[in-house]
MOPAC internal coordinates of N, CA, C and O (Angstrom, degrees):
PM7 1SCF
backbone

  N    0.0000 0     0.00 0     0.00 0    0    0    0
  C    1.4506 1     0.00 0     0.00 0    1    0    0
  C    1.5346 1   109.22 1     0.00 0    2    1    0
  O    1.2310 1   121.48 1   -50.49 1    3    2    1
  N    1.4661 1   114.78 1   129.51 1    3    2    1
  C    1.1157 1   119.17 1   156.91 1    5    3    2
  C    1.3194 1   156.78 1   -94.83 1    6    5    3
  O    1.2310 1   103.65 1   -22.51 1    7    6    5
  N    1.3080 1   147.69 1   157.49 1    7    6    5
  C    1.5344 1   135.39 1  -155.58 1    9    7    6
  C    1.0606 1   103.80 1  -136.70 1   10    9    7
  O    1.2310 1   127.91 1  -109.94 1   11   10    9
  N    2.0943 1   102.37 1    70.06 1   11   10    9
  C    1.0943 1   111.24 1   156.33 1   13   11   10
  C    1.7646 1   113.77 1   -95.13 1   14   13   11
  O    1.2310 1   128.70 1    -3.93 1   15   14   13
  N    1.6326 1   100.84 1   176.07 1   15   14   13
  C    1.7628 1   107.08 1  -176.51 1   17   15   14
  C    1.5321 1    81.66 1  -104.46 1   18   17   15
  O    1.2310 1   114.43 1   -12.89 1   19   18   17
  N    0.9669 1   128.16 1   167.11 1   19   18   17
  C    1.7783 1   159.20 1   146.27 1   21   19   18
  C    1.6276 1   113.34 1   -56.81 1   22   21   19
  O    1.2310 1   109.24 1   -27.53 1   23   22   21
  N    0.5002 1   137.76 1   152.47 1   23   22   21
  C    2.2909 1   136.51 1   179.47 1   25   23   22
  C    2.2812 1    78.84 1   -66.77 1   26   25   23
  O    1.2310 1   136.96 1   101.83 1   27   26   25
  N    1.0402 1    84.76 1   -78.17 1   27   26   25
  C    2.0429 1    88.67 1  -169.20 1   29   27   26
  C    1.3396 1    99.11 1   -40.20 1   30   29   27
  O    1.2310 1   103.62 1   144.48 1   31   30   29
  N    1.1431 1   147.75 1   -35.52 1   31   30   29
  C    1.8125 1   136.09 1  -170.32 1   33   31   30
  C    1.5618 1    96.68 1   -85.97 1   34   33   31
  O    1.2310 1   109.48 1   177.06 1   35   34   33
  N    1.1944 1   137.32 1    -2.94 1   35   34   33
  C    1.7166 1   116.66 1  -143.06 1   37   35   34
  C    1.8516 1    66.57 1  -125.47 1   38   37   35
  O    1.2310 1   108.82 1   113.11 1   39   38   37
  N    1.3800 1   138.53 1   -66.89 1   39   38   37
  C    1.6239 1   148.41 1   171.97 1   41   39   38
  C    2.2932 1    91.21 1   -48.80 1   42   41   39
  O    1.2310 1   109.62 1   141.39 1   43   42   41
  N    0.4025 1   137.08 1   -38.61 1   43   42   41
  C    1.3961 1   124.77 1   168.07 1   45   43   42
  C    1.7879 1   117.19 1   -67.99 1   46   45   43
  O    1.2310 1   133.69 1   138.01 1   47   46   45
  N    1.0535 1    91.15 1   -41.99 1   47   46   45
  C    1.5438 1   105.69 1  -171.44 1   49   47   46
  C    1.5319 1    87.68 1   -79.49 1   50   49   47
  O    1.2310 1    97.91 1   123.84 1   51   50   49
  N    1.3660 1   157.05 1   -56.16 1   51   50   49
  C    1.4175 1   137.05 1  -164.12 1   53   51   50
  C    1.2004 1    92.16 1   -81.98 1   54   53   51
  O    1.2310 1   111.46 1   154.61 1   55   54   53
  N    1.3214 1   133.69 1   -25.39 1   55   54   53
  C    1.8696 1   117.85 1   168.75 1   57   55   54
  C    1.3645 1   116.46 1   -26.54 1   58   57   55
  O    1.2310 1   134.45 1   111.48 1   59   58   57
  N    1.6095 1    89.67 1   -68.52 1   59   58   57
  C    1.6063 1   101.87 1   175.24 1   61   59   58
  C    1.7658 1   137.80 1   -64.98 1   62   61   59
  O    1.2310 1   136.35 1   151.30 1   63   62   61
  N    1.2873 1    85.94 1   -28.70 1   63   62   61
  C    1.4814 1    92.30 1   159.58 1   65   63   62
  C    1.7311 1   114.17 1   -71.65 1   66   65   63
  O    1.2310 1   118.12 1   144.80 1   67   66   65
  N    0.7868 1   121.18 1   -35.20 1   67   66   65
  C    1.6874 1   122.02 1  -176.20 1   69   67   66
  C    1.5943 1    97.78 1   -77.51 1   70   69   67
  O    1.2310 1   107.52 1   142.11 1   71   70   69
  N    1.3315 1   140.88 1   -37.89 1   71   70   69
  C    1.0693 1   129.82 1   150.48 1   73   71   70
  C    1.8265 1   143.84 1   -40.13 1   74   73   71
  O    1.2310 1   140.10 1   137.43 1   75   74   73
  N    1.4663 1    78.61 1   -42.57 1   75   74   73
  C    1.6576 1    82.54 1   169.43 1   77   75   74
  C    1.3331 1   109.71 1   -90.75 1   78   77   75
  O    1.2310 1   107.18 1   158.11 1   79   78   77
  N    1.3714 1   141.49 1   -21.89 1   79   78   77
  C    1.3115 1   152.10 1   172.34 1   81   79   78
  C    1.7121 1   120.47 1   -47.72 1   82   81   79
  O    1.2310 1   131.65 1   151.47 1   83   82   81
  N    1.9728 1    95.11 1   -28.53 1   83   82   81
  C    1.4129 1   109.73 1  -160.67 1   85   83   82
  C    1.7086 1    85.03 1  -104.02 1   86   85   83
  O    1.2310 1   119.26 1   167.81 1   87   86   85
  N    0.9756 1   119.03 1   -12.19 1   87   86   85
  C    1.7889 1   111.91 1  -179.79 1   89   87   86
  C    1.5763 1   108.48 1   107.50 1   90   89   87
  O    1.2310 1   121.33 1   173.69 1   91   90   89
  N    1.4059 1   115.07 1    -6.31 1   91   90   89
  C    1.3769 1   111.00 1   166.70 1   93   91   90
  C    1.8330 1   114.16 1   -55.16 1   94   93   91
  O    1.2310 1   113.25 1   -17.98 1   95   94   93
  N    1.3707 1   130.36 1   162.02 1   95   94   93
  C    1.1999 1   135.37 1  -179.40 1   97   95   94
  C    1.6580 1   111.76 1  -128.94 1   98   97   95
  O    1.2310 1   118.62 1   -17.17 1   99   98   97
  N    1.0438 1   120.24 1   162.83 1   99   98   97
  C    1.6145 1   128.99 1  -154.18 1  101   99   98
  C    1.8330 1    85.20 1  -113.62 1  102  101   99
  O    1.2310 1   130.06 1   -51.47 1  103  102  101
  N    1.3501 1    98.20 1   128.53 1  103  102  101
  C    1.6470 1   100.53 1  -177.39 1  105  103  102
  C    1.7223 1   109.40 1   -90.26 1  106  105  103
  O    1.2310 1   116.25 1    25.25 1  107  106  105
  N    1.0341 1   124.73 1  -154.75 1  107  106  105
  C    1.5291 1   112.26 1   164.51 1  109  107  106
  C    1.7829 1   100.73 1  -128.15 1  110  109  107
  O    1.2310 1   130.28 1  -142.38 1  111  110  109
  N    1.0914 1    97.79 1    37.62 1  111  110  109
  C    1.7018 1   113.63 1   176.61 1  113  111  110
  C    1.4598 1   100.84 1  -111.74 1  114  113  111
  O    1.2310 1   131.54 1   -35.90 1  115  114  113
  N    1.6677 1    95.33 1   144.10 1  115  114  113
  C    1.6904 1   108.42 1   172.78 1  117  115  114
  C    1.4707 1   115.99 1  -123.51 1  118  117  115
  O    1.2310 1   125.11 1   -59.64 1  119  118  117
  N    1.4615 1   107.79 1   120.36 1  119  118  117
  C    1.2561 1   133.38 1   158.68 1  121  119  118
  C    2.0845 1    88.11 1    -6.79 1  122  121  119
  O    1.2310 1   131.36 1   -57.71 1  123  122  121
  N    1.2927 1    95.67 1   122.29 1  123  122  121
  C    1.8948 1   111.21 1   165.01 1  125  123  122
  C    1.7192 1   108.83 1   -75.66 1  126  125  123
  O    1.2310 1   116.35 1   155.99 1  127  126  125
  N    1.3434 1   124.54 1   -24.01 1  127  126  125
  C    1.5204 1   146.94 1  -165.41 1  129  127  126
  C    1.5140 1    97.89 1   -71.78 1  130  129  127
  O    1.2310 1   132.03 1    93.68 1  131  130  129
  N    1.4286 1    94.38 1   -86.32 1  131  130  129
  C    1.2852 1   113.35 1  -160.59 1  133  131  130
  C    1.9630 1   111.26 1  -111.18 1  134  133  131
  O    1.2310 1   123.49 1   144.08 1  135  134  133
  N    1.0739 1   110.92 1   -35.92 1  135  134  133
  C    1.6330 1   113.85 1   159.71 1  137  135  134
  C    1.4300 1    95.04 1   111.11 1  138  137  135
  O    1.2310 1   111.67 1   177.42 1  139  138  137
  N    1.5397 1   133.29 1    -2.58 1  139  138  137
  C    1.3974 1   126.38 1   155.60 1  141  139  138
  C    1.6261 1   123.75 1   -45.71 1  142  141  139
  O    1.2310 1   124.36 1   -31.32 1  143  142  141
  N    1.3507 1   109.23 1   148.68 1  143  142  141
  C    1.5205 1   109.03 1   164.42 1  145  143  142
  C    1.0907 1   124.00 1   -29.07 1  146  145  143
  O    1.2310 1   116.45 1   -51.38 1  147  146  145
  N    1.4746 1   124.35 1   128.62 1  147  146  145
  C    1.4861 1    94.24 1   171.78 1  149  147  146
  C    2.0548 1   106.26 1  -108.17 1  150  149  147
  O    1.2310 1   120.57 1    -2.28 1  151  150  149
  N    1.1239 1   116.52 1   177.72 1  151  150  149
  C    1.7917 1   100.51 1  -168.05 1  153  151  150
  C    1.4323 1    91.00 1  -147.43 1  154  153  151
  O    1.2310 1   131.48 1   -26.36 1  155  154  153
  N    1.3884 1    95.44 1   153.64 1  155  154  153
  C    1.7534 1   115.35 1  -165.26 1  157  155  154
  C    1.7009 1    91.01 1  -110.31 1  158  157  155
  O    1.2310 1   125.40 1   -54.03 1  159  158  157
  N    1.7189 1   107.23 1   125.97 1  159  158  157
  C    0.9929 1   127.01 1  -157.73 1  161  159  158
  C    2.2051 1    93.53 1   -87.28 1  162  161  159
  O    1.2310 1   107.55 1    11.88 1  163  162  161
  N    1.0857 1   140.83 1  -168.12 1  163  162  161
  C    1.0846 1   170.15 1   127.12 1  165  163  162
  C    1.4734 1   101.52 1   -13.77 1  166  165  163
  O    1.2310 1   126.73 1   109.13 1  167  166  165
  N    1.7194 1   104.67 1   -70.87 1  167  166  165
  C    1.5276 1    89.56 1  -154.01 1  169  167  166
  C    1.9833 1    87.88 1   -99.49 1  170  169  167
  O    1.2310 1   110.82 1  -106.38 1  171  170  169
  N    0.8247 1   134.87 1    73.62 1  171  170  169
  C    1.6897 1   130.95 1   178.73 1  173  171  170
  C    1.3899 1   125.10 1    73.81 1  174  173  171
  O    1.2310 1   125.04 1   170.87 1  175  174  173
  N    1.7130 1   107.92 1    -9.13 1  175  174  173
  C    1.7350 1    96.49 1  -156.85 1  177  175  174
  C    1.0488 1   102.85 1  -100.85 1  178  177  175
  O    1.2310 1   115.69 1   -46.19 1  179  178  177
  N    1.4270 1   125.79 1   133.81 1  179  178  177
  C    1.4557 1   125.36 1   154.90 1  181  179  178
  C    1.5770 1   123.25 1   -62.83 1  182  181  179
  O    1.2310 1   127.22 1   -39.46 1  183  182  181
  N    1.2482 1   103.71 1   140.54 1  183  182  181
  C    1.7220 1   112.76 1  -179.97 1  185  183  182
  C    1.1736 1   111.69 1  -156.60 1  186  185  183
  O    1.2310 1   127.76 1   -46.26 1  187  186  185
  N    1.6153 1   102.67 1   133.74 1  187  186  185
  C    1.4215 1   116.91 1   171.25 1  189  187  186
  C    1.6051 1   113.10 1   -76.66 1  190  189  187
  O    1.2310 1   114.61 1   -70.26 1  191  190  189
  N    1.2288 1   127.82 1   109.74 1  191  190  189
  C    1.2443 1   136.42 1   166.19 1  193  191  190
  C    1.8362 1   118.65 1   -43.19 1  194  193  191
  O    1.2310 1   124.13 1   138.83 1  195  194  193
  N    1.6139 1   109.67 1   -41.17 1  195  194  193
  C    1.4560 1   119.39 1   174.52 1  197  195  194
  C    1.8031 1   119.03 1   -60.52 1  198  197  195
  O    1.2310 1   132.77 1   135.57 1  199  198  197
  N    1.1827 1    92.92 1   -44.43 1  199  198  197
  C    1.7334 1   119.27 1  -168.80 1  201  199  198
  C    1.5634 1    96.46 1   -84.59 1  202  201  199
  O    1.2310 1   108.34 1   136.21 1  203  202  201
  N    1.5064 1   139.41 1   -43.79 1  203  202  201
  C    0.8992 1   143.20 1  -170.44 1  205  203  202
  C    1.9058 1   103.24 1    74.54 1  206  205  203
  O    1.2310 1   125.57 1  -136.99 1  207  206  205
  N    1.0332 1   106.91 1    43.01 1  207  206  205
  C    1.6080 1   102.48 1  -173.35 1  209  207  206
  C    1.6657 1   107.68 1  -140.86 1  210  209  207
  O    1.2310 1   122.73 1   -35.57 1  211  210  209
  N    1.3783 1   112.37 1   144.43 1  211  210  209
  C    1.4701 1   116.74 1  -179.38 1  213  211  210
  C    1.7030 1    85.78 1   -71.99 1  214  213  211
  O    1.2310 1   120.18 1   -21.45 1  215  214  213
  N    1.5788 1   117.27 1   158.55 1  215  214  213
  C    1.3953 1   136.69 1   163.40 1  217  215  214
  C    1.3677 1   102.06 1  -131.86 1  218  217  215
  O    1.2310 1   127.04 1   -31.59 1  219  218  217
  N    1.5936 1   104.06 1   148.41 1  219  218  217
  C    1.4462 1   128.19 1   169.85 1  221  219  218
  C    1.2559 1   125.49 1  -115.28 1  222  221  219
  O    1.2310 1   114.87 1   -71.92 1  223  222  221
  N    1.2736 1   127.33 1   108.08 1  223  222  221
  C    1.5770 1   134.95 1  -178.56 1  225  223  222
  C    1.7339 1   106.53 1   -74.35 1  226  225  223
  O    1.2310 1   128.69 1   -57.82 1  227  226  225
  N    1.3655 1   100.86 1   122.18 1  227  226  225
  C    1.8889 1   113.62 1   171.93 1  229  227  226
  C    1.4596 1   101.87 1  -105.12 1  230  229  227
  O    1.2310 1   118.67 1   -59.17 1  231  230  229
  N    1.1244 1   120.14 1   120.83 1  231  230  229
  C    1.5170 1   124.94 1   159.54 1  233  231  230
  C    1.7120 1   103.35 1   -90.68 1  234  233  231
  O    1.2310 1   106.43 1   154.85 1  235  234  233
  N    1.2454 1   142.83 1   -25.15 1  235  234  233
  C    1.1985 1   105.24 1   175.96 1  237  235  234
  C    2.0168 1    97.06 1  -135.02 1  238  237  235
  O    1.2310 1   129.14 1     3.41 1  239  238  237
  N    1.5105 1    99.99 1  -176.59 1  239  238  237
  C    1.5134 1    99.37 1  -175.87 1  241  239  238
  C    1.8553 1   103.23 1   -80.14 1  242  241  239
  O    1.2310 1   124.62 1   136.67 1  243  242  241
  N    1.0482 1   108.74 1   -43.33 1  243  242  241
  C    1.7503 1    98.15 1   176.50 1  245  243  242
  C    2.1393 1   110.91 1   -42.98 1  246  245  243
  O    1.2310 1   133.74 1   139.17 1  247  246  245
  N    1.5264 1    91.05 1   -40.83 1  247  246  245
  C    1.5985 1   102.99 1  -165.96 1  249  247  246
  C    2.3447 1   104.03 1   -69.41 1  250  249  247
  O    1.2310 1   132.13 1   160.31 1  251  250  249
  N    1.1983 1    94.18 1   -19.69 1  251  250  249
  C    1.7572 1    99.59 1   176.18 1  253  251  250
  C    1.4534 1    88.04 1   -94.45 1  254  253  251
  O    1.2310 1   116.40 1   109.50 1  255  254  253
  N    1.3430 1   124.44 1   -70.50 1  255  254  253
  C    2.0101 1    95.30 1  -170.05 1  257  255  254
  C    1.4542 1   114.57 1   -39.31 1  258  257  255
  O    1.2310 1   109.70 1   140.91 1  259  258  257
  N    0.9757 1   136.92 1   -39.09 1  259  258  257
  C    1.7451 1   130.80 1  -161.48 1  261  259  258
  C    1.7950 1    99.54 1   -90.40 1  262  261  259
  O    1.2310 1   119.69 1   151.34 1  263  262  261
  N    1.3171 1   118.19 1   -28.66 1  263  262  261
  C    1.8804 1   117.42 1   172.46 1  265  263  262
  C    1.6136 1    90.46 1   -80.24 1  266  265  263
  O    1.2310 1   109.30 1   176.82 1  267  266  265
  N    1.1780 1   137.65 1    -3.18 1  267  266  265
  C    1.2731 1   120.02 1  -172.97 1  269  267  266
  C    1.1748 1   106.05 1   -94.21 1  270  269  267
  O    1.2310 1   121.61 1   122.24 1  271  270  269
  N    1.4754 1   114.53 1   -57.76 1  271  270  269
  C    1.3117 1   131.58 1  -158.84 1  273  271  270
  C    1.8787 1    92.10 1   -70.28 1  274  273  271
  O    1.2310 1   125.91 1   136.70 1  275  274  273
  N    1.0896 1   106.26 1   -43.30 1  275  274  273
  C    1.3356 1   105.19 1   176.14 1  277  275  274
  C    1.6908 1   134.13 1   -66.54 1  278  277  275
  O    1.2310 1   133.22 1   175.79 1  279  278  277
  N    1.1544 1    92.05 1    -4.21 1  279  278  277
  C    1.6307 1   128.04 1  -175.55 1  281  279  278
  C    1.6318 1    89.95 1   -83.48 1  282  281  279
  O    1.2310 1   121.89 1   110.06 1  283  282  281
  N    1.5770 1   113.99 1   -69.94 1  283  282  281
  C    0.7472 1   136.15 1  -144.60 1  285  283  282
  C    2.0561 1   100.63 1   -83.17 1  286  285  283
  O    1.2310 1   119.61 1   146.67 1  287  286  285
  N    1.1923 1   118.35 1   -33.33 1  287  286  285
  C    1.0335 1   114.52 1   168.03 1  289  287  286
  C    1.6243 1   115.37 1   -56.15 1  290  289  287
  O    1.2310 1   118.33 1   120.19 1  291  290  289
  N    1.3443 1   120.79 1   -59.81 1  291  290  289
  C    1.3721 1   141.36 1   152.84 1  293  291  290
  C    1.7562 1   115.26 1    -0.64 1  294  293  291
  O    1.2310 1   136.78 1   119.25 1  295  294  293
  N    1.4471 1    85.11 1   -60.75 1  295  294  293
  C    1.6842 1    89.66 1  -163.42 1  297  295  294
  C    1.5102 1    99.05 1   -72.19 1  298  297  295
  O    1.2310 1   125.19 1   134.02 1  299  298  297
  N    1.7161 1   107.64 1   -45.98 1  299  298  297
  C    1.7322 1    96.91 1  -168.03 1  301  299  298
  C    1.5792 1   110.96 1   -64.82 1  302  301  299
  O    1.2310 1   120.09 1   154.05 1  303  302  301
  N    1.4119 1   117.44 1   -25.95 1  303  302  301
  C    1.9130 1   125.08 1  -176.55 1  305  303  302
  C    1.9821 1    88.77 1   -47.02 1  306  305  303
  O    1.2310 1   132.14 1   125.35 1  307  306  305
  N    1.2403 1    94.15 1   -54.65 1  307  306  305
  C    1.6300 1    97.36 1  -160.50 1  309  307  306
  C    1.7213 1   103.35 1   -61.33 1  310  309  307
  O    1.2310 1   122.34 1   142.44 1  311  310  309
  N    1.4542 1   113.11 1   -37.56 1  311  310  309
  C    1.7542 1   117.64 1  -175.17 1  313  311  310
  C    1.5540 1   100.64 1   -50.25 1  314  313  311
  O    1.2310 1   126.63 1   129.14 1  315  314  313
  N    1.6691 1   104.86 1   -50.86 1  315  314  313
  C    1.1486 1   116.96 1  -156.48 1  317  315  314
  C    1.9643 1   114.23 1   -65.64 1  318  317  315
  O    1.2310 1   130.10 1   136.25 1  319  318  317
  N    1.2481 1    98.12 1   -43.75 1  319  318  317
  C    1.4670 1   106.01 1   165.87 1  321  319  318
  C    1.5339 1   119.73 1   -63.10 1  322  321  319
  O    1.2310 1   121.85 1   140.02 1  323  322  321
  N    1.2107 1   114.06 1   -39.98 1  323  322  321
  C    1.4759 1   134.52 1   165.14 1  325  323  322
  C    1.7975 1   101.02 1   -36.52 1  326  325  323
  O    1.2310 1   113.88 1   101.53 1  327  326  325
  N    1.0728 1   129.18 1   -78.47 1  327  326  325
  C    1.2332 1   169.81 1   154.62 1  329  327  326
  C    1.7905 1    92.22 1   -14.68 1  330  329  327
  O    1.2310 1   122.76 1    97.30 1  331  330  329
  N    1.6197 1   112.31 1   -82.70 1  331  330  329
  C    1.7679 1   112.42 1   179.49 1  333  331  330
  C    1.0274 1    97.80 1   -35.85 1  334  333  331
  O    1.2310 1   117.91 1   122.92 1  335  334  333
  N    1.5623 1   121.58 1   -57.08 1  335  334  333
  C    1.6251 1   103.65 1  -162.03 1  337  335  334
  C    1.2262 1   138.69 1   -69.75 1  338  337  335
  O    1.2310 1   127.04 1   156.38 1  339  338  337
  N    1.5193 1   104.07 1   -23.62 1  339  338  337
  C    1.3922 1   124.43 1   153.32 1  341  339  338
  C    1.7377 1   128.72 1   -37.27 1  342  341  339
  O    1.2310 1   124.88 1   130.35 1  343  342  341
  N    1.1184 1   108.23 1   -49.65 1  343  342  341
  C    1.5934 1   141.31 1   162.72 1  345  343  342
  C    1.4011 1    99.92 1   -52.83 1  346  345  343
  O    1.2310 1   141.59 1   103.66 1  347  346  345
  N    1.4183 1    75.70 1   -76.34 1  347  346  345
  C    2.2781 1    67.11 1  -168.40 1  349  347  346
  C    1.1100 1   114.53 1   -56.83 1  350  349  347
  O    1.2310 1   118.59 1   153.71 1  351  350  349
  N    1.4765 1   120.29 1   -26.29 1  351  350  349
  C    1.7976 1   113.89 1   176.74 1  353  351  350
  C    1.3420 1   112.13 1   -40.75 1  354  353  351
  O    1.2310 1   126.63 1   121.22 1  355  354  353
  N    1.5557 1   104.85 1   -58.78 1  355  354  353
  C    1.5134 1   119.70 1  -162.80 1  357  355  354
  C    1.2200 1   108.67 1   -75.14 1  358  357  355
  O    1.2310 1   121.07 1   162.87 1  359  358  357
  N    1.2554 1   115.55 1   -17.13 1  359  358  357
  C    1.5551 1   108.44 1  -165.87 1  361  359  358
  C    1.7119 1   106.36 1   -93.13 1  362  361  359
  O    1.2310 1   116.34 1   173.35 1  363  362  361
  N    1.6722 1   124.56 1    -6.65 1  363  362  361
  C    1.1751 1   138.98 1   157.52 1  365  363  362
  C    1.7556 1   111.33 1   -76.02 1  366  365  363
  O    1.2310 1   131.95 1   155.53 1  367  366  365
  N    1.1293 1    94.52 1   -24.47 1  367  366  365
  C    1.9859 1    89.80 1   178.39 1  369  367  366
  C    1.3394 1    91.05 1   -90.38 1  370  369  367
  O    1.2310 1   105.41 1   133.23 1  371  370  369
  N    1.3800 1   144.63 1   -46.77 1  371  370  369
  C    1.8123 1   132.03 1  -129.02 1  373  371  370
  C    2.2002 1   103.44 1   -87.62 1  374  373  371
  O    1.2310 1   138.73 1   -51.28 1  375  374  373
  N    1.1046 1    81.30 1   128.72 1  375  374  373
  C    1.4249 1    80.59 1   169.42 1  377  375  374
  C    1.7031 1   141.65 1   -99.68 1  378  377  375
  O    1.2310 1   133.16 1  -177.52 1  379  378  377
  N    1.8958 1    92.18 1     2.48 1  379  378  377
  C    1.3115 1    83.83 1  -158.63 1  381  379  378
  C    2.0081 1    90.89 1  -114.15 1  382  381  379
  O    1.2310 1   136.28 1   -31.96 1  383  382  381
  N    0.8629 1    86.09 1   148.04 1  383  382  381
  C    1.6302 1    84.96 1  -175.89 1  385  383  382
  C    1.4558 1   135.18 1   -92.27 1  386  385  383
  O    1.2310 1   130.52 1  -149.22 1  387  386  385
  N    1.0514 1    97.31 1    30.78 1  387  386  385
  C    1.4792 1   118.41 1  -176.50 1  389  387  386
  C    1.8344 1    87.19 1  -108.41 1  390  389  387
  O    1.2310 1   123.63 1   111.70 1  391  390  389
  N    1.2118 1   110.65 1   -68.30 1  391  390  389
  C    1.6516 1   115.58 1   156.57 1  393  391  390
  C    1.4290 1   124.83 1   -11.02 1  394  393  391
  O    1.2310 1   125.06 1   130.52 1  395  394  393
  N    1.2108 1   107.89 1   -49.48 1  395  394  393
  C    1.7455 1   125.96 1  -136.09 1  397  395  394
  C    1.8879 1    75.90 1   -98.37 1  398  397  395
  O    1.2310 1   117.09 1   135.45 1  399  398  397
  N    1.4153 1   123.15 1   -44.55 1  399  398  397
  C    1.5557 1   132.48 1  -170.78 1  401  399  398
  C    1.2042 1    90.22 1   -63.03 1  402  401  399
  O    1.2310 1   112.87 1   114.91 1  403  402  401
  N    1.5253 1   131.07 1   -65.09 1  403  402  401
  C    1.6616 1   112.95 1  -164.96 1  405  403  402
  C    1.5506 1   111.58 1   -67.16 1  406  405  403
  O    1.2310 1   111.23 1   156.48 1  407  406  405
  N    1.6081 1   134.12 1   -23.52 1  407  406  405
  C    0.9588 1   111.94 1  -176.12 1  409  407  406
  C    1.2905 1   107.73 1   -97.43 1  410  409  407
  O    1.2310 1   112.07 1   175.05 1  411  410  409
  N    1.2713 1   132.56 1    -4.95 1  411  410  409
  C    1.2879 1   122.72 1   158.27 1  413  411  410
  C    1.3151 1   132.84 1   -50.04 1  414  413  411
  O    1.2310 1   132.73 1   138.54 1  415  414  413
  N    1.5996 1    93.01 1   -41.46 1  415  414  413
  C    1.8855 1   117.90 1  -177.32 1  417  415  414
  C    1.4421 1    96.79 1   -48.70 1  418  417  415
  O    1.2310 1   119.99 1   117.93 1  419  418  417
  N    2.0710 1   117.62 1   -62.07 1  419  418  417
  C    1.0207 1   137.36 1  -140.38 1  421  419  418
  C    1.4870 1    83.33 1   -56.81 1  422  421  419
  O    1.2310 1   124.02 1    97.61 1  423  422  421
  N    1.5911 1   109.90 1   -82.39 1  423  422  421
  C    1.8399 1   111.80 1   177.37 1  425  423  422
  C    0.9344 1   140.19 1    -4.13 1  426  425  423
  O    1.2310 1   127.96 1   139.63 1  427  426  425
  N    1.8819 1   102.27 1   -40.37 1  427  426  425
  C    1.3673 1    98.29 1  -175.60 1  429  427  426
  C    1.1773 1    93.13 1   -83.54 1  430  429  427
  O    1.2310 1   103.21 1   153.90 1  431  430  429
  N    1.7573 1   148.45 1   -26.10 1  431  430  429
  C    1.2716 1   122.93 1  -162.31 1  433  431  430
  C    1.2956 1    99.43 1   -72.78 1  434  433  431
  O    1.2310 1   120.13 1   145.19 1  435  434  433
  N    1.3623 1   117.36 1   -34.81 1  435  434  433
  C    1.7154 1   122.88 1  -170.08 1  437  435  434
  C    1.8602 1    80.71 1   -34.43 1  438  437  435
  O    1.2310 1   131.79 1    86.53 1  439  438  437
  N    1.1926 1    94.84 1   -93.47 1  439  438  437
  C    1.5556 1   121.91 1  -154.60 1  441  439  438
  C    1.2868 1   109.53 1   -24.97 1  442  441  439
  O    1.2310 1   117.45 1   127.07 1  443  442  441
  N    1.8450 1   122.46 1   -52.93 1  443  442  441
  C    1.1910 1   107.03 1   167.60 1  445  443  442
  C    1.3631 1   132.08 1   -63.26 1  446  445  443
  O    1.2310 1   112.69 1   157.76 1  447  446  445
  N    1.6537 1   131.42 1   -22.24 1  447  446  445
  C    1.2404 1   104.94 1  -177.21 1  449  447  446
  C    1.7201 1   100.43 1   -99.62 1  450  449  447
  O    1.2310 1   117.87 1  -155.65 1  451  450  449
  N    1.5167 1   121.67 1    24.35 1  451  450  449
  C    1.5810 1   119.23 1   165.53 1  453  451  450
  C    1.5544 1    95.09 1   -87.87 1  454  453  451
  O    1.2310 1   110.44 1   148.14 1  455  454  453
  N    0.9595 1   135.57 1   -31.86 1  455  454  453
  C    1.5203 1   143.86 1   169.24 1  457  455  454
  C    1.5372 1   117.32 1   -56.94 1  458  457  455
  O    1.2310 1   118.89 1   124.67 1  459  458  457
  N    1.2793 1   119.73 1   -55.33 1  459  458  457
  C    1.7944 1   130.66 1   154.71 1  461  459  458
  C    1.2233 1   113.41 1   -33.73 1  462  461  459
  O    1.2310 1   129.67 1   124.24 1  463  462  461
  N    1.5728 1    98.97 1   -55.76 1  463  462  461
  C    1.6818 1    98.39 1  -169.48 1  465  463  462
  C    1.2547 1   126.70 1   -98.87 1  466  465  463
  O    1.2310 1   120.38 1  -167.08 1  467  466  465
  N    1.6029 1   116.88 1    12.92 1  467  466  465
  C    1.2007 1   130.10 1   151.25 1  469  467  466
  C    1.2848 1   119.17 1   -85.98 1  470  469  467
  O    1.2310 1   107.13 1   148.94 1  471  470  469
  N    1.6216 1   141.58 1   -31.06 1  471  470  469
  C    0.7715 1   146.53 1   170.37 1  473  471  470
  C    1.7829 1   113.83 1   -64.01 1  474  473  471
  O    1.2310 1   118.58 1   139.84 1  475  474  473
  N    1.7249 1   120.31 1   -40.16 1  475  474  473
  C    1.4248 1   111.58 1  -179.81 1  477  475  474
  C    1.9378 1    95.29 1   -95.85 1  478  477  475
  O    1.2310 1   128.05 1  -149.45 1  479  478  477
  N    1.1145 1   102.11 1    30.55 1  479  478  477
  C    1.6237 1    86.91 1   148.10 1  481  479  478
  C    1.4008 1   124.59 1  -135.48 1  482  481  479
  O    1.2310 1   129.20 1  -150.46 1  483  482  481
  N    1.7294 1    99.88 1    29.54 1  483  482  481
  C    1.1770 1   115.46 1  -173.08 1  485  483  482
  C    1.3046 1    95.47 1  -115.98 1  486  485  483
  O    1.2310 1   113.32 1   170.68 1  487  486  485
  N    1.6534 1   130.24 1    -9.32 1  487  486  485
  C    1.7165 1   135.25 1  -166.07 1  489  487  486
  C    1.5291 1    89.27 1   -98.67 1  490  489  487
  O    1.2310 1   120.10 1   180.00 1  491  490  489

């Protein structure tokens, strides 16, 4: 038997070395994903080095609805900008102005509910 690493274990394994290198620390918590270490970065954040992803620890169920919803606000802010720019792309190509009226309309809804949902992730 041999004691070789895999290409993915040997690029995982300098993950972690470049982590501890930078002053991050190895918690005694495991990644929920994948069950690797997970390590507390510099500025507070925990991250799994394997997963390549920040993780968030909930100690209670009130404390996951509000990381959720807040999770979840997050993603649509980004859809929604996703989305303006989309608009404005087209609305720099379109020439006909009957066109130019519906995607204007559309924008403005963009805009107001990027406005909604900046405001309830500010409550």
């Amino acid at each position: 038997m041999t004691c070789e690493t895999k290409p993915n274990d040997e690029q995982y394994i300098k993950r972690m070395a470049d982590l501890l290198r930078q002053g991050s620390t190895m918690t005694e918590l495991a990644c929920p994903v994948c069950a690797s270490p997970i390590f507390k970065l510099k500025n507070g954040d925990l991250w799994c080095a394997k997963c390549e992803k920040k993780v968030i620890v909930v100690r209670e169920d009130a404390e996951l609805a509000k990381i959720t919803s807040a999770l979840s606000l997050e993603t649509l802010e980004t859809t929604l900008l996703a989305k303006i720019q989309e608009i404005q792309e087209k609305m720099q190509r379109e020439t006909n102005v009957e066109e130019l009226q519906k995607l204007g309309s559309t924008l403005s809804g963009l805009l107001e509910n990027l406005e909604r949902v900046r405001k309830a992730k500010k409550l």
